[in-house]
C-alpha positions as CSV (number, residue, x, y, z in Angstrom):
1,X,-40.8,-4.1,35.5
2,X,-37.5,-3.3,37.4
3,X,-37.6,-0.5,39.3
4,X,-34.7,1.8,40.9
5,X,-36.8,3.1,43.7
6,X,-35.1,1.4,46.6
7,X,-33.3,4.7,48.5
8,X,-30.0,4.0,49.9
9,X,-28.4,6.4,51.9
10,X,-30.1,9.7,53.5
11,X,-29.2,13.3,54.5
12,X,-26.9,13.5,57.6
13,X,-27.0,15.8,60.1
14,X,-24.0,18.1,61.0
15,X,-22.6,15.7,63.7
16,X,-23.6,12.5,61.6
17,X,-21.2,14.4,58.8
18,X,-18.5,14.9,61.4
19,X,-18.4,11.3,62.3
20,X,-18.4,10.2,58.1
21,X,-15.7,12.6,57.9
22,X,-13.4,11.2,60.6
23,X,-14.5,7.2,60.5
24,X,-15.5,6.7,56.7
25,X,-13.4,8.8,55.0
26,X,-15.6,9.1,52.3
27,X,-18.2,12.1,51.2
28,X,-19.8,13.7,49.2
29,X,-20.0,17.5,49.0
30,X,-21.2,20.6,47.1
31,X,-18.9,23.1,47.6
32,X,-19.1,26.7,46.5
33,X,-16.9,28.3,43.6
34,X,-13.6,27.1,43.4
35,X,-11.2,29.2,46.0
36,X,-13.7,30.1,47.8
37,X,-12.0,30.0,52.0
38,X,-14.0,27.1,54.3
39,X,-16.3,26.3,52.0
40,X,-19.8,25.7,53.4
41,X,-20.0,21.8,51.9
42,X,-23.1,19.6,53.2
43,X,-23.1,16.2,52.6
44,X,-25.0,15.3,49.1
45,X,-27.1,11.7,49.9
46,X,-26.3,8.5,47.7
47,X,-28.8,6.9,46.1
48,X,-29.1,3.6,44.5
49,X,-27.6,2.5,41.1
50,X,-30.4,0.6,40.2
51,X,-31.3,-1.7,37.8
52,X,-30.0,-0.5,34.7
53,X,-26.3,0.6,34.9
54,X,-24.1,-1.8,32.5
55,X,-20.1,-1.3,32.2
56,X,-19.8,-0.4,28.8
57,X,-16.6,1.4,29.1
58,X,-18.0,3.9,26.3
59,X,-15.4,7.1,26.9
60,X,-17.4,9.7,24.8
61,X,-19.3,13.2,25.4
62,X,-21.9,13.1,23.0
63,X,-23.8,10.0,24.5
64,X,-27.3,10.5,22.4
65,X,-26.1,7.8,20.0
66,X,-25.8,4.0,19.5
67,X,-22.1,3.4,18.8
68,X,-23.2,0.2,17.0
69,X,-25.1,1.9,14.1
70,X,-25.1,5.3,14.5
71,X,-28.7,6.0,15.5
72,X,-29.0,9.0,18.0
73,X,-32.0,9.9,20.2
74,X,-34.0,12.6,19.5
75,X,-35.3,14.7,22.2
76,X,-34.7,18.2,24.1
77,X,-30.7,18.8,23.9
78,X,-29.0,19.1,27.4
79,X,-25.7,20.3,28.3
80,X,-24.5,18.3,31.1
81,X,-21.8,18.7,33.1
82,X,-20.2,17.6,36.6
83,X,-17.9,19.6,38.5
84,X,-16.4,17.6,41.1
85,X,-13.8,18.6,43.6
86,X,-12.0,17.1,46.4
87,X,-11.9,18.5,49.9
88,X,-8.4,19.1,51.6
89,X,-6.8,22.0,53.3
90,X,-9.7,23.6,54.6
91,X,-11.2,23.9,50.9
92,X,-12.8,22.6,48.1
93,X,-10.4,22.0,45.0
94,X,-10.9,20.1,41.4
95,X,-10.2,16.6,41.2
96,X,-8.8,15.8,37.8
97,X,-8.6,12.3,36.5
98,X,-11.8,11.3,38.2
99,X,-14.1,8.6,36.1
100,X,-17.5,9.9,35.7
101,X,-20.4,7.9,34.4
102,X,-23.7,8.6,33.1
103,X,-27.1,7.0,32.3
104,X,-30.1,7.6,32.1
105,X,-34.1,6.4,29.8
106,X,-34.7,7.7,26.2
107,X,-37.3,10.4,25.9
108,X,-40.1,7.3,25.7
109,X,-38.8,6.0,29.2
110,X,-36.3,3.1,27.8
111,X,-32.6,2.1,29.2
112,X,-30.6,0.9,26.8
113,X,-28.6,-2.5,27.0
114,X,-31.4,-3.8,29.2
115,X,-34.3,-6.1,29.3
116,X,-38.1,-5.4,31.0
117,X,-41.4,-6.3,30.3
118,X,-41.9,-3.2,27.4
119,X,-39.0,-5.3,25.7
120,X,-35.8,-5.5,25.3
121,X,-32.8,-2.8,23.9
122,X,-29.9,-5.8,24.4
123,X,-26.9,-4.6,22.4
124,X,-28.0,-0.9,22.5
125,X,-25.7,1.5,24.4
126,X,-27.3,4.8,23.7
127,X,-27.8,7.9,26.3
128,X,-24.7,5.9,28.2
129,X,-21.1,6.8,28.5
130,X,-18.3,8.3,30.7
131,X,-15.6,11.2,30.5
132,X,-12.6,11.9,32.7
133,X,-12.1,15.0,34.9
134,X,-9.9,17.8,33.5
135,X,-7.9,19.7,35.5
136,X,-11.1,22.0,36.8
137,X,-12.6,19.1,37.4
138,X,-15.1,19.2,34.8
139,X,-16.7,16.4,33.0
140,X,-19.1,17.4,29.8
141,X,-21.7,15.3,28.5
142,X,-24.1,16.1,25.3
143,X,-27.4,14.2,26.2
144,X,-30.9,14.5,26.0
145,X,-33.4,15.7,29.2
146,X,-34.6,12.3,30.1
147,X,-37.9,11.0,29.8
148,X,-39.8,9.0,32.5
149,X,-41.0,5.7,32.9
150,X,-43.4,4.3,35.7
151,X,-42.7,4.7,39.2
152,X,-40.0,7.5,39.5
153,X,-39.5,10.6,38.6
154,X,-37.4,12.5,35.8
155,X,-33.7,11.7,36.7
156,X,-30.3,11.2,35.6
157,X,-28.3,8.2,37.6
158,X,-23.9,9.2,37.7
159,X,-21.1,7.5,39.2
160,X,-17.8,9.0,40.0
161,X,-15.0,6.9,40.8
162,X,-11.4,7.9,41.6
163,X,-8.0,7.0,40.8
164,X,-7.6,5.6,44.3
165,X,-10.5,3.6,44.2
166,X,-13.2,5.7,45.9
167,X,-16.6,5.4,44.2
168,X,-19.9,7.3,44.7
169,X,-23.5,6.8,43.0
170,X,-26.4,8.8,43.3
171,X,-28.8,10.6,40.7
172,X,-29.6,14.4,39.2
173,X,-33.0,16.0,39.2
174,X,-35.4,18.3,37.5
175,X,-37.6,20.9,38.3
176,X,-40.9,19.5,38.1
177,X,-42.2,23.0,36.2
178,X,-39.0,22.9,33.4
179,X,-39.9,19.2,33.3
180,X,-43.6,19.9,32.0
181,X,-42.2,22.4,29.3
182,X,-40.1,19.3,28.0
183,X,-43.2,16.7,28.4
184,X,-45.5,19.3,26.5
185,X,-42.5,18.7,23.1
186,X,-42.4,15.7,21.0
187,X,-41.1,13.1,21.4
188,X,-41.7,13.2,24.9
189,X,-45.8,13.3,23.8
190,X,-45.5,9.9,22.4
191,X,-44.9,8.4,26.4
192,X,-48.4,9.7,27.4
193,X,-49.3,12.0,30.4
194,X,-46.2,11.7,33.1
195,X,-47.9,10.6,36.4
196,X,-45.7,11.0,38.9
197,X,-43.6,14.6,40.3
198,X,-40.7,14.5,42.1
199,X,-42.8,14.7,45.6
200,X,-44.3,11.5,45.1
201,X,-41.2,9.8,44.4
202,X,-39.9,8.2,47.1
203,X,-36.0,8.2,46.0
204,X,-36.5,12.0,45.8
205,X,-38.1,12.6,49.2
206,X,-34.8,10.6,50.4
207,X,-32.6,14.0,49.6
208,X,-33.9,15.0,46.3
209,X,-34.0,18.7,46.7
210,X,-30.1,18.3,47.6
211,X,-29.7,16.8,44.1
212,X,-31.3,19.3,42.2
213,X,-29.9,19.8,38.6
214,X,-30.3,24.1,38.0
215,X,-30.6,24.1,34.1
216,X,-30.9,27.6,31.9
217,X,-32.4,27.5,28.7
218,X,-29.4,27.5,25.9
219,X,-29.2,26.2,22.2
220,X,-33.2,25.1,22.0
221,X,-32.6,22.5,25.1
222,X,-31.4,23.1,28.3
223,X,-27.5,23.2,30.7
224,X,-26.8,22.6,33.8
225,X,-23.6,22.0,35.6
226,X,-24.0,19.8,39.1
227,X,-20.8,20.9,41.8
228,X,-19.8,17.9,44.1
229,X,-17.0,17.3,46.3
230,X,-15.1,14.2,47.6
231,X,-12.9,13.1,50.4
232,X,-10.9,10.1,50.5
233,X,-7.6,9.0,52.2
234,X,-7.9,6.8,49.0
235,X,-8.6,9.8,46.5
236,X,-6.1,10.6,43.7
């Protein structure tokens, strides 16, 4: 089976962010609320793609169902949003008109559009799509809390990429403890006993606990908004 378990990128230290800052130009940040002065950012670490991203061009909020027939995946509801700023002046502000993707397995551990040993979803695009940056910088997404398939943890992969062509992939997290409330729920019993935590993935011992997803319990599921920032010469 293809796996999505090869880590690329780490966490830098101070000086290491320094030097990204001034040779790259390129980072990623979480900031604190918007306004805040001198924000303390640290850099958040990339992580692979993997796999199973496709570019379906699918510009919806509400990715749960199969634009082909109309099918949507049943599981815990999240509320998922990203918050992503750029960082200028001293300060972390919203970047609007960023492209944000999503993607992530069914509650049973299945990508769709893909093919792997368990089969093949080929023409399937559910629990996949994008949404643009307002002017706060959101993007919203109506999903599902993932399910999890051998070899990794619970995990949701993104991409953001700017107008000016800067581009930056890495994944979201769970708390292991909110995870086992969700695995306890149907449909998630139908995947069997989930073998691996978030320790034992080695992705997530790559920066993992930088790329925590904080969730609060709303609307029978779950919500969480993730706060990143970037900087670009290229941004906007």
């Amino acid at each position: 089976m293809p796996t999505d378990d090869t880590p690329i990128g780490r966490v830098l230290s101070r000086r290491e962010v320094v030097a990204l800052l001034g040779v790259s130009g390129l980072a990623l940040l979480a900031g604190r609320a918007w306004g805040q002065p001198a924000p303390a950012c640290v850099v958040r670490p990339a992580q692979t793609e993997g796999p199973y991203f496709v570019e379906e061009r699918l510009n919806r909020s509400d990715i749960r169902s199969d634009p082909a027939t109309g099918a949507v995946k049943g599981g815990v509801p999240l509320q998922l949003a990203f918050q992503v700023s750029q960082l200028a002046g001293g300060g972390c502000t919203p970047l609007s008109g960023a492209q944000v993707d999503v993607w992530h397995c069914d509650a049973l551990g299945a990508y769709s559009d893909t093919r792997d040993p368990r089969g093949s979803t080929v023409g399937q695009k559910f629990l996949r799509g994008y949404q643009v940056t307002d002017d706060a910088g959101l993007a919203r997404f109506t999903t599902i809390y993932p399910g999890w398939y051998q070899g990794r943890a619970v995990h949701v992969h993104f991409k953001v990429r700017t107008q000016g062509g800067a581009e930056f992939t890495s994944q979201v997290y769970f708390d292991d403890a909110v995870t086992d409330r969700v695995a306890a729920q149907a449909p998630y019993t139908g995947r069997g006993q989930r073998r691996l935590r978030n320790d034992d993935d080695g992705l997530f011992r790559s920066g993992g606990r930088q790329l925590l997803l904080p969730v609060t319990e709303r609307d029978s599921g779950y919500a969480g908004t993730f706060a990143l920032a970037l900087t670009s010469g290229r941004t906007g």
